[in-house]
C-alpha positions as CSV (number, residue, x, y, z in Angstrom):
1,X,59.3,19.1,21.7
2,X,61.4,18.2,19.0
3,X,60.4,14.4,19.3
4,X,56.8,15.0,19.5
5,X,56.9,17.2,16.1
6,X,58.7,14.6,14.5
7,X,56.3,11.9,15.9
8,X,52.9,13.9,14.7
9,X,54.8,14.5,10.9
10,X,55.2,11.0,10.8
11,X,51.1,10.3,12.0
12,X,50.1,12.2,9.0
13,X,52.4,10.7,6.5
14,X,50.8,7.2,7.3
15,X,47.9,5.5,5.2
16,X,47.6,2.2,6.8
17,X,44.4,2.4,8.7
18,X,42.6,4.5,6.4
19,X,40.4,1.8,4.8
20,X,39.1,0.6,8.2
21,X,38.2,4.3,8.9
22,X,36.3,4.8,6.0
23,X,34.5,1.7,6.1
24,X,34.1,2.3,9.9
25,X,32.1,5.1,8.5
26,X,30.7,3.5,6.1
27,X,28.8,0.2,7.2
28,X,26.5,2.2,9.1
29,X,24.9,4.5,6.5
30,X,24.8,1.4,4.4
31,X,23.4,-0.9,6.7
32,X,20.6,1.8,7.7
33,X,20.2,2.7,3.7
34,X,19.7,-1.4,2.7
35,X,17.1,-1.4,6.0
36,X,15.1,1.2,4.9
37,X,14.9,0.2,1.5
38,X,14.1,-3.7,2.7
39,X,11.1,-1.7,5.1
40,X,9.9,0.2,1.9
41,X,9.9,-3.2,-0.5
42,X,7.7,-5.1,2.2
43,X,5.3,-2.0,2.3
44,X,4.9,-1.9,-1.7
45,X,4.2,-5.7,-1.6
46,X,2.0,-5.7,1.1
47,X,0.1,-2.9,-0.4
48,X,-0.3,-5.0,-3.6
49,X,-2.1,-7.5,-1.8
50,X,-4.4,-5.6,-0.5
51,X,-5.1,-4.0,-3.4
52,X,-5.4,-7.4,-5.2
53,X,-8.2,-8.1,-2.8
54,X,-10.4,-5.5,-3.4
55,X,-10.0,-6.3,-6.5
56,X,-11.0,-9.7,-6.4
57,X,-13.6,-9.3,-4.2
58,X,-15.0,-6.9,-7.2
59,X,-14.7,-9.3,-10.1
60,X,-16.3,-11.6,-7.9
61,X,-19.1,-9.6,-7.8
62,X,-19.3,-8.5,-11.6
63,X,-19.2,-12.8,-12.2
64,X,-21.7,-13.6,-9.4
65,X,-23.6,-10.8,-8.3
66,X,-24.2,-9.5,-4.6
67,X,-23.6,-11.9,-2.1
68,X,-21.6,-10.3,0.9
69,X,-20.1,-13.6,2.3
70,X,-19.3,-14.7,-0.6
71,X,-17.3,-11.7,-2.0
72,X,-15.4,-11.4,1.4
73,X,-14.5,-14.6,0.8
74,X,-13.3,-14.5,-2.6
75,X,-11.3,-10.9,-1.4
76,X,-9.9,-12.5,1.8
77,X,-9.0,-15.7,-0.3
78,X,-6.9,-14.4,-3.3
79,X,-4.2,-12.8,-1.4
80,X,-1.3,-15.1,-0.2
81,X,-1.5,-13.4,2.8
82,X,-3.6,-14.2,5.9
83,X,-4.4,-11.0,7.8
84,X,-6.4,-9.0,4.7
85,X,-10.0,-8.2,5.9
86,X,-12.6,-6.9,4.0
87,X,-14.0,-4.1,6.5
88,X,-16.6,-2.5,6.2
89,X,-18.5,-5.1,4.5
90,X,-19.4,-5.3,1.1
91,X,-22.0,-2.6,-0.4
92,X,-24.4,-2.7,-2.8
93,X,-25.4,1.1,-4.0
94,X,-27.5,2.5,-6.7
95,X,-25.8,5.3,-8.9
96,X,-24.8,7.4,-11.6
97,X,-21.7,7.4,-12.6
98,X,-19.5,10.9,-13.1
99,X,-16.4,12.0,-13.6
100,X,-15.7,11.9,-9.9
101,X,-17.3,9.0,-8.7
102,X,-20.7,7.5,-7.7
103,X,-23.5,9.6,-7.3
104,X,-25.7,7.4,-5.1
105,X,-29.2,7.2,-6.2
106,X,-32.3,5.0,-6.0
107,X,-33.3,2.1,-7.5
108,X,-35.0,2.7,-11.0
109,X,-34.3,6.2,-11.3
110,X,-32.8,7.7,-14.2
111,X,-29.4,9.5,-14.2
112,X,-29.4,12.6,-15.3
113,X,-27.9,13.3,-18.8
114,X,-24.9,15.0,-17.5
115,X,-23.5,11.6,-16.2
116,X,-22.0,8.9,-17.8
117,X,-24.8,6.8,-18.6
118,X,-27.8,9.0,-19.0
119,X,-30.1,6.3,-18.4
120,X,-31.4,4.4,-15.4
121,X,-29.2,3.8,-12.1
122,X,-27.0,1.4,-11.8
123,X,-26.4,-1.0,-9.3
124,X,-22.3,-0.9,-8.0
125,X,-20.6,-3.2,-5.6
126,X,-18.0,-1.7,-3.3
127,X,-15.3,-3.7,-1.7
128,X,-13.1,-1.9,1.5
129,X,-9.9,-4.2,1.6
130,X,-7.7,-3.5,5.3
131,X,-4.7,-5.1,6.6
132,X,-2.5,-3.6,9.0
133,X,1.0,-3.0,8.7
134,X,3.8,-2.5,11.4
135,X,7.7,-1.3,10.0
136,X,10.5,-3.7,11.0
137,X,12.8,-0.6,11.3
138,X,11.6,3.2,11.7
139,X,14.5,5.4,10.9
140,X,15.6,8.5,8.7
141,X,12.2,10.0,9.2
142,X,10.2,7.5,7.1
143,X,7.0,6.6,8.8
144,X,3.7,4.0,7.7
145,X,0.6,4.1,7.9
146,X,-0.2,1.3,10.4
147,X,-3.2,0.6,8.3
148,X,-3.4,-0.2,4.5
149,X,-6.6,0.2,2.8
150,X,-7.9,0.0,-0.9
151,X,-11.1,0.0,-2.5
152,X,-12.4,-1.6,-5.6
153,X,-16.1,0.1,-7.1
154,X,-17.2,-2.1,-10.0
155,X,-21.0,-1.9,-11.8
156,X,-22.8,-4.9,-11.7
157,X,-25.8,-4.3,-13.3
């Protein structure tokens, strides 16, 4: 019994070993913390782009005017990115604007006074950029959309 006392004192005395424990320990949480953050990077980027897109497509149409193909094509082509697609398709509305969007209207008609342009309707273009998005690790909780989506509303007219 003796022996066996002596043999667990000496156990606890000794520190060689501890390092690898604590690193054994260690890499895990780390390697899971430097995945998830990797995961989250990727989605911030790839929501950029699609944001970008919209974007584009709705400069495109402040420039040029309404053309539908041609503003998907201008949205689809600024991102570096091949699978942005511009669904639904581009919109053309009449409307007064107010403080909480669009109020859709009719050609010619005159806003009321409350809005921000008092006068006649104007004509907006929206642009509905989608591109879908799958995580290359789902842990801790943290879970995507598996669809990103951004719209751009500009007045062209």
């Amino acid at each position: 019994m003796k022996t066996l006392w002596r043999s667990f004192k000496r156990f606890r005395r000794e520190q060689r070993g501890v390092a690898a424990v604590e690193l054994a320990i260690a890499i895990p949480i780390l390697t899971l913390s430097a995945l998830c953050a990797g995961d989250l990077g990727r989605f911030a980027l790839q929501r950029t782009w699609v944001s970008y897109a919209a974007s584009a497509g709705a400069e495109y149409a402040v420039a040029h005017g309404f053309d539908a193909t041609k503003i998907t094509t201008a949205a689809t082509s600024a991102a570096p990115v091949s699978g942005i697609s511009i669904s639904p398709a581009p919109s053309e509305i009449y409307g007064c604007a107010t403080a909480t969007g669009v109020t859709a209207s009719t050609q010619g008609a005159t806003c009321p006074s409350g809005t921000s342009t008092g006068g006649p309707a104007g004509q907006y273009v929206s642009v509905t950029a989608t591109m879908p998005f799958s995580a290359m690790f789902n842990a801790a909780g943290i879970s995507y959309p598996s669809t990103m989506t951004a719209t751009a509303m500009v007045r062209i007219q």
